[in-house]
PASEBA-1860 file (N, C-alpha, C; in nm, 3 decimals):
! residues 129
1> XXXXXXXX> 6.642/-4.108/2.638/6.543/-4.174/2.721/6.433/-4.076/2.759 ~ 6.296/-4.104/2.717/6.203/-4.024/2.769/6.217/-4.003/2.915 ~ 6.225/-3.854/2.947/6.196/-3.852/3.125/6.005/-3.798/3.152 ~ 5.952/-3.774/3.065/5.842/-3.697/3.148/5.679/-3.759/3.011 ~ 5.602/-3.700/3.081/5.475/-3.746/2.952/5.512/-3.923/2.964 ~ 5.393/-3.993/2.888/5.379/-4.141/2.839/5.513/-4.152/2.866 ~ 5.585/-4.316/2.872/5.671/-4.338/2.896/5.658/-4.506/2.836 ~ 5.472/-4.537/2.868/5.477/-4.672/2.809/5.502/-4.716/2.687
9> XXXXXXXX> 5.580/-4.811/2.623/5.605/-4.789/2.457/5.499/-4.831/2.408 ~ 5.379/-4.877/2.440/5.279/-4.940/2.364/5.196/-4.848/2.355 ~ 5.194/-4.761/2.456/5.096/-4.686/2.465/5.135/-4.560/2.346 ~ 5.258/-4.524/2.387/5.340/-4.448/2.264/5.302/-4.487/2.101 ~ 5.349/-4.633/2.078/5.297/-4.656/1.927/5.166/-4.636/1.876 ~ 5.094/-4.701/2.008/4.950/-4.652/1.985/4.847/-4.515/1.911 ~ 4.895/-4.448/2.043/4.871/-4.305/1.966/4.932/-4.267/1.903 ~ 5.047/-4.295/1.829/5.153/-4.227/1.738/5.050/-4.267/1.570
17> XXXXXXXX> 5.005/-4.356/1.614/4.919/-4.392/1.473/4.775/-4.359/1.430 ~ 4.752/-4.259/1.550/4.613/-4.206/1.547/4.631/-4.059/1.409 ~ 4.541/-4.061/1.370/4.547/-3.974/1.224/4.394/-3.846/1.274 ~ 4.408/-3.766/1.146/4.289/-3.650/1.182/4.173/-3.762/1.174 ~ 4.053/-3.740/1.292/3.957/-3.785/1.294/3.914/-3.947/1.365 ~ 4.022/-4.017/1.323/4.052/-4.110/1.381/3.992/-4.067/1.589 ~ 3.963/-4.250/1.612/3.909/-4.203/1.776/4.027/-4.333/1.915 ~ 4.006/-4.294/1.961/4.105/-4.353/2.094/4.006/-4.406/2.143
25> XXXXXXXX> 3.972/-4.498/2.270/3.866/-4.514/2.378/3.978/-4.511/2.464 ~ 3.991/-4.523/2.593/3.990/-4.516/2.732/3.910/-4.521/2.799 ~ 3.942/-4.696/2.870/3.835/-4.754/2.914/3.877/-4.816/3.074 ~ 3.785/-4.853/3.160/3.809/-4.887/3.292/3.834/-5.015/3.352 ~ 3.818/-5.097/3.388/3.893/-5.213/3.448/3.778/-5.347/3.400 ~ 3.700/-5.319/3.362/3.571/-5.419/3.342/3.530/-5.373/3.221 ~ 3.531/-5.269/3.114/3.485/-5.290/2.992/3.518/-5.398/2.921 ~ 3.445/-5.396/2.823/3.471/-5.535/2.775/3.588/-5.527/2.652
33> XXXXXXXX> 3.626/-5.689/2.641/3.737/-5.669/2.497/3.650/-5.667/2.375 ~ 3.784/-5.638/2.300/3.717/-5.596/2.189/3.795/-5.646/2.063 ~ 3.753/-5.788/2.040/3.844/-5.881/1.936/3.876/-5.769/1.819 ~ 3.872/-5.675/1.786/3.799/-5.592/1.670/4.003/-5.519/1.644 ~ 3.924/-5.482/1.754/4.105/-5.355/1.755/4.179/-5.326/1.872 ~ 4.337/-5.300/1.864/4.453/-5.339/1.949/4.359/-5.222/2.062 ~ 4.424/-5.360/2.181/4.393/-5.282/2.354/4.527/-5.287/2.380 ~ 4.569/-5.201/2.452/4.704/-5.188/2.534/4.649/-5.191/2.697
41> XXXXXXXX> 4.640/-5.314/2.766/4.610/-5.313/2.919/4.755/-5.266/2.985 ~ 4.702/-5.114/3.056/4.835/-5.070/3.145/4.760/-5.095/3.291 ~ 4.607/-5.121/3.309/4.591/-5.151/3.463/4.699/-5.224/3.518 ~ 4.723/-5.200/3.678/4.813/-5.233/3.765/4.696/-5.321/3.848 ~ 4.630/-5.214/3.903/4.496/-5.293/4.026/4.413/-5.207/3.988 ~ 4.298/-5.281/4.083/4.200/-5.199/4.105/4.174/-5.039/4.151 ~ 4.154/-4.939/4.032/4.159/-4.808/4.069/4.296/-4.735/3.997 ~ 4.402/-4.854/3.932/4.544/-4.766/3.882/4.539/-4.829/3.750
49> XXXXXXXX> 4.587/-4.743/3.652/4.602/-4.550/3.678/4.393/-4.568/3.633 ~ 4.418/-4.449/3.612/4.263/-4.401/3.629/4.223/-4.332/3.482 ~ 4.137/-4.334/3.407/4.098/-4.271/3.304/4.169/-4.172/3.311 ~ 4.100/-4.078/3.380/4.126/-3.905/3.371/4.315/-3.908/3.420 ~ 4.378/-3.989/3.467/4.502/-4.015/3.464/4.547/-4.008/3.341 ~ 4.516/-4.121/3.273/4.569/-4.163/3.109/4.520/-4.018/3.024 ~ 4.408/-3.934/3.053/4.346/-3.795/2.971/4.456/-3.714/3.000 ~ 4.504/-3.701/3.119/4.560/-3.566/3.126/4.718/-3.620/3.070
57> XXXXXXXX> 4.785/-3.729/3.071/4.883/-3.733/3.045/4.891/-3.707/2.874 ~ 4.779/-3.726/2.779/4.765/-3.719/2.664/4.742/-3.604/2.630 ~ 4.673/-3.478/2.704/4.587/-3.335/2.662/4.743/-3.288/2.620 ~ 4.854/-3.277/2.657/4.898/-3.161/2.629/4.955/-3.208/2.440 ~ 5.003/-3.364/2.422/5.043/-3.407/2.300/4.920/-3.395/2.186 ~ 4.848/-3.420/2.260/4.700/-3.534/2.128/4.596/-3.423/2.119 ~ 4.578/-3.342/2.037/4.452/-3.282/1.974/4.338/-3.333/1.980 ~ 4.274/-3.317/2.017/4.133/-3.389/2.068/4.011/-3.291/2.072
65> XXXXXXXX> 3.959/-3.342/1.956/3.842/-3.237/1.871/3.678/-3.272/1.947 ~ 3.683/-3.402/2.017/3.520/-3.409/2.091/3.576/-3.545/2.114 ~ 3.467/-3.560/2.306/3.471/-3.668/2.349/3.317/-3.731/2.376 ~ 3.323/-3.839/2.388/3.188/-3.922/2.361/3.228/-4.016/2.493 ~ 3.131/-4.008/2.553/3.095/-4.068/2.667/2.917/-4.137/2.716 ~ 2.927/-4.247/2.833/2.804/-4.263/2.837/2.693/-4.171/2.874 ~ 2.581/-4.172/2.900/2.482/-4.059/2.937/2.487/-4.131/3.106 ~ 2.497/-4.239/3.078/2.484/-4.318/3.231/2.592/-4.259/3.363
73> XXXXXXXX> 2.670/-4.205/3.313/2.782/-4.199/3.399/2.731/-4.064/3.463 ~ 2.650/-3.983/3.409/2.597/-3.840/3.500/2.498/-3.942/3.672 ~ 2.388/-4.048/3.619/2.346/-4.088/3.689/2.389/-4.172/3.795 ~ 2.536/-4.240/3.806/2.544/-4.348/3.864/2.707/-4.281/3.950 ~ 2.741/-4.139/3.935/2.868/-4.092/3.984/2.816/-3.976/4.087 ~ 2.927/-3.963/4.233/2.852/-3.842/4.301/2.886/-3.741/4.228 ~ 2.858/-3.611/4.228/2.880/-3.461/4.172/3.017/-3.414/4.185 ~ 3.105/-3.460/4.285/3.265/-3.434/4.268/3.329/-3.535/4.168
81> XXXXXXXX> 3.278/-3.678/4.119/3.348/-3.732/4.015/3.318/-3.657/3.846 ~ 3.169/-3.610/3.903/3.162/-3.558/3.766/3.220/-3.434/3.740 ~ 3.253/-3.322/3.827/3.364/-3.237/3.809/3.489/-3.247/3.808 ~ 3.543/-3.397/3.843/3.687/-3.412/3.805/3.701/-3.426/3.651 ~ 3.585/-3.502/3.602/3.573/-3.529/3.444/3.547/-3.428/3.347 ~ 3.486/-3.366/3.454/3.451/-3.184/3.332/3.608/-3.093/3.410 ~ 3.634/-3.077/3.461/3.797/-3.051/3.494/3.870/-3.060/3.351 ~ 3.863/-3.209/3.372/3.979/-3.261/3.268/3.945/-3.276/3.150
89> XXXXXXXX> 3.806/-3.224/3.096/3.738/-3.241/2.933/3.779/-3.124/2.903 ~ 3.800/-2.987/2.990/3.800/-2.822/2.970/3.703/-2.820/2.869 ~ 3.698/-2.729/2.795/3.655/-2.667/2.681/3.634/-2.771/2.545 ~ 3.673/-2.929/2.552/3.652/-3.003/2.463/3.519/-3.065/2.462 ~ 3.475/-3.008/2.295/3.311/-3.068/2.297/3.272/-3.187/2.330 ~ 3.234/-3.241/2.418/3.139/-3.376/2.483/3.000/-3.394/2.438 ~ 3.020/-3.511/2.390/2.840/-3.603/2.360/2.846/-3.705/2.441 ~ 2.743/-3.707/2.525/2.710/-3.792/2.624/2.596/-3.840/2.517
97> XXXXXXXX> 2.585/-4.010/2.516/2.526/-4.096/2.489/2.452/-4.222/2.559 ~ 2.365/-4.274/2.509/2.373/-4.378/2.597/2.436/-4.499/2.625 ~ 2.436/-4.625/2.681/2.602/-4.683/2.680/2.609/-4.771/2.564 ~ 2.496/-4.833/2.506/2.476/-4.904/2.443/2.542/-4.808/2.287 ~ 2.463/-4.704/2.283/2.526/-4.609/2.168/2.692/-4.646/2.186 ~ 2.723/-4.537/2.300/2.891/-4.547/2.257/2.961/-4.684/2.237 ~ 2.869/-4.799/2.295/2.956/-4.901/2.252/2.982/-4.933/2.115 ~ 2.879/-4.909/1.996/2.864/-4.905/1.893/2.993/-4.812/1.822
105> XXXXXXXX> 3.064/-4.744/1.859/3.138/-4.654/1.869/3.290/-4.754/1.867 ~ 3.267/-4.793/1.977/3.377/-4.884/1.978/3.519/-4.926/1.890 ~ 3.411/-5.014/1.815/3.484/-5.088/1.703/3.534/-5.033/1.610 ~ 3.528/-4.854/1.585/3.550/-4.802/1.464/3.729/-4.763/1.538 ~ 3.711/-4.781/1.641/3.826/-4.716/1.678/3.975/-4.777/1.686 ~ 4.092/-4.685/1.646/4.217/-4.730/1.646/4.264/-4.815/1.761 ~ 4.218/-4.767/1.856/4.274/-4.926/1.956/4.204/-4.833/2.103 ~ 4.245/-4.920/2.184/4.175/-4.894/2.331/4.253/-4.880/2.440
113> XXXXXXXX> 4.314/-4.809/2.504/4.380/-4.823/2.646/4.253/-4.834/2.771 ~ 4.311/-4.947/2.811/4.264/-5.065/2.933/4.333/-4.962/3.083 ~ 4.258/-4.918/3.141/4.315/-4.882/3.251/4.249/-4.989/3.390 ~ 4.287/-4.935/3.538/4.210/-4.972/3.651/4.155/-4.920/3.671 ~ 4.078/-4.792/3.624/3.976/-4.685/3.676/3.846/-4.798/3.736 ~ 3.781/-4.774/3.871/3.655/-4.824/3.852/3.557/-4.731/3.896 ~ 3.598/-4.606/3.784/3.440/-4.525/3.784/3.358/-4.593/3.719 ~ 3.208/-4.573/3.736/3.099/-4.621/3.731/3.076/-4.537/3.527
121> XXXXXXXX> 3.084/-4.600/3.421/3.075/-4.533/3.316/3.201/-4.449/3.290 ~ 3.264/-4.427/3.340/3.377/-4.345/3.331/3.463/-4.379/3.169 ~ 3.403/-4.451/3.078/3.462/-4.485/2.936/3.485/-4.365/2.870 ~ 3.552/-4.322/2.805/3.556/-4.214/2.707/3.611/-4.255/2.561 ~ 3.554/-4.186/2.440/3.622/-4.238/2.313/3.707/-4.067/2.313 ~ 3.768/-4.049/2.240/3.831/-3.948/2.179/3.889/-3.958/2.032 ~ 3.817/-3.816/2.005/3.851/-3.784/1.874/3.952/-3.702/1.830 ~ 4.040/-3.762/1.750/4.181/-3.670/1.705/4.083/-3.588/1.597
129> X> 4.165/-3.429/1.605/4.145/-3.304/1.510/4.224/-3.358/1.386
END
């Protein structure tokens, strides 16, 4: 029985099928669906778990070569949300885009975890090495 790390099994199969290059999103409580490719909704409520929740439980398993995010989310977050997000990016290359861009992004991707985060832009794609 898993005791520690992911624990959800969907969330488990999910990334178990991510390959080199291949991208993840992690997304917040109001992005939109995406008939395209599998979402795993683990939101509980409003605010649970939280993006950077679902990031850090993944950094230590999942290789993650660059993250892509909106450009909007510098403008519409105070200066301590945006250092929780550069916290938890460390040293992984980030392209901030605009939102419309990363949505375009979207659809290429292996599937989506649905969280409750309601940061303002707080979406991220991630790219497996």
């Amino acid at each position: 029985m898993l005791q520690s790390g992911i624990i959800n099994p969907r969330v488990l199969d999910l990334i178990a099928r991510i390959r080199h290059t291949n991208t993840l999103v992690i997304a917040d409580w109001a992005f939109p669906y995406w008939p395209e490719i599998e979402t795993v909704d683990i939101s509980l409520t409003r605010g649970v778990p939280t993006v950077l929740q679902v990031l850090d439980l993944l950094t230590p398993n999942f290789k993650i070569g660059r993250i892509w995010q909106a450009e909007e989310f510098l403008g519409k977050n105070p200066q301590e949300t945006v250092n929780e997000f550069a916290r938890s990016f460390g040293q992984i290359p980030l392209t901030r885009e605009p939102h419309a861009d990363f949505k375009k992004r979207v659809p290429g991707a292996i599937g989506l975890i649905r969280t409750g985060d309601t940061t303002a832009y707080g979406n991220i794609i991630l790219e497996s090495v």
